[in-house]
N, C-alpha and C positions, 0 to 999 in steps of 0.2 A: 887148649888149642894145639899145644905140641904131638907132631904125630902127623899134621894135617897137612903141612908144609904151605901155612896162611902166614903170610906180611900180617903185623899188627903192632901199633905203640901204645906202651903204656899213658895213662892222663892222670893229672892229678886236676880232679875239677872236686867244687863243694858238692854239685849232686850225688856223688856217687862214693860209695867207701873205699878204702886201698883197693889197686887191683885191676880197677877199671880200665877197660880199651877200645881203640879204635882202630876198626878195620877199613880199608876200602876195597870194593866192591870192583869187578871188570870194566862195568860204566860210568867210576867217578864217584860213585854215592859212598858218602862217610857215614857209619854207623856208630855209635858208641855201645856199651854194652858192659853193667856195671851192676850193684848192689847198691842200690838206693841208701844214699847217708844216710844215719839216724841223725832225726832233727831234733828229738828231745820236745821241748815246749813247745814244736810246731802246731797253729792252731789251724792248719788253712781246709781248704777246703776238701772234703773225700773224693777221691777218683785214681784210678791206673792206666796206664796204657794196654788196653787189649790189643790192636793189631794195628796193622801200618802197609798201603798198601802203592806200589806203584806201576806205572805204565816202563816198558820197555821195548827197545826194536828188538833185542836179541833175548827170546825167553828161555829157551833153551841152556845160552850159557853160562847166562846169569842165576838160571835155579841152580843148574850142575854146581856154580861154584856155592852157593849157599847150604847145598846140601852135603859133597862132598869134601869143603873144604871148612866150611863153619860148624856143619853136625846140624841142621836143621832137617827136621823129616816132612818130605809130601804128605799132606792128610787128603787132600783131593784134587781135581783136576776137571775143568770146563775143557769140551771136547765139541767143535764146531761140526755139520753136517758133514762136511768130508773129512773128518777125523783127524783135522790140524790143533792140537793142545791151545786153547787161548787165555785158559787163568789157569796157574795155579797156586794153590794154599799150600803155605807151608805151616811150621808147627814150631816153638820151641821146648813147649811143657804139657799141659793135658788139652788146655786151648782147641776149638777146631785149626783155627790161625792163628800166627803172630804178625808174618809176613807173606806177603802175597802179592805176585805179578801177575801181570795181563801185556798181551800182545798187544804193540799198540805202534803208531806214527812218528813218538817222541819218546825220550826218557827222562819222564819227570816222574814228582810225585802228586801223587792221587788223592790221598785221602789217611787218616790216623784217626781211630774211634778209642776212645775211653770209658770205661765202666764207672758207674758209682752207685750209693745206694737208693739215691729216693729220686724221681720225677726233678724236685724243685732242687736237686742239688745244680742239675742241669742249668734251669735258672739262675740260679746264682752263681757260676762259672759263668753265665752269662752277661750277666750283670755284670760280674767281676772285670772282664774283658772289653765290655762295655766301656765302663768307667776308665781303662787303663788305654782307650781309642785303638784294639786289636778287632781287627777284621775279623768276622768268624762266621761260620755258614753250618745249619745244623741240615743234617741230610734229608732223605726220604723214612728213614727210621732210628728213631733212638732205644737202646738197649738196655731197659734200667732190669739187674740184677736177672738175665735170663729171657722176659717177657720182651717181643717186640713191640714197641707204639708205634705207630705209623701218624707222623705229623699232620 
């Protein structure tokens, strides 16, 4: 991040290895961004965080700063009939997304998808979440290893 002239503090949290930080964003939103602990004996269950997406008023300076100031790269761009930008995708590693905005009325978040390897992993994070009384809502498509299903 040196170079970029980004605010950021360090965390010492268990999920993440030395190192780890937190940035905030033009609009408030706190990110973290870290090296996944090594948990050793963890037995739980498989999955990662593929992307994370949310609604914003100001898309514009909110991509500017994620790409200029954090080193995320545009991989694409929804472009409405009079050629006003209304998503776009950003990138951190070979991903088509990691992060990605859309033009919108509010500045919340939207939505966070996770990869894993089988149909029924899904399931059982379901379950899982279930049993722990977390709300959870599975989209219009789930994305096991590449293939879309459509629910």
């Amino acid at each position: 991040m040196s170079g970029r002239d980004l605010s950021y503090r360090t965390i010492d949290d268990p999920m993440f290895g030395p190192g780890a930080i937190v940035i905030t964003d033009p609009q408030g939103r706190r990110l973290a961004f870290g090296v996944a602990a090594q948990a050793g004996d963890y037995a739980g269950l498989p999955a990662r965080l593929q992307h994370t997406v949310f609604q914003t008023t100001d898309l514009d300076n909110v991509v500017r700063f994620y790409v200029e100031k954090v080193g995320f790269a545009i991989s694409d761009e929804v472009v409405d009939a009079d050629g006003t930008v209304m998503v776009v995708f950003t990138r951190s590693d070979d991903e088509h997304h990691t992060l990605a905005f859309f033009r919108g009325s509010n500045n919340e978040w939207d939505h966070h998808c996770y990869e894993t390897s089988a149909w029924n992993d899904i399931r059982n994070w379901g379950d899982r979440f279930a049993a722990a009384e977390v709300p959870i809502f599975l989209g219009w498509v789930a994305t096991v290893r590449g293939s879309s299903v459509p629910r």
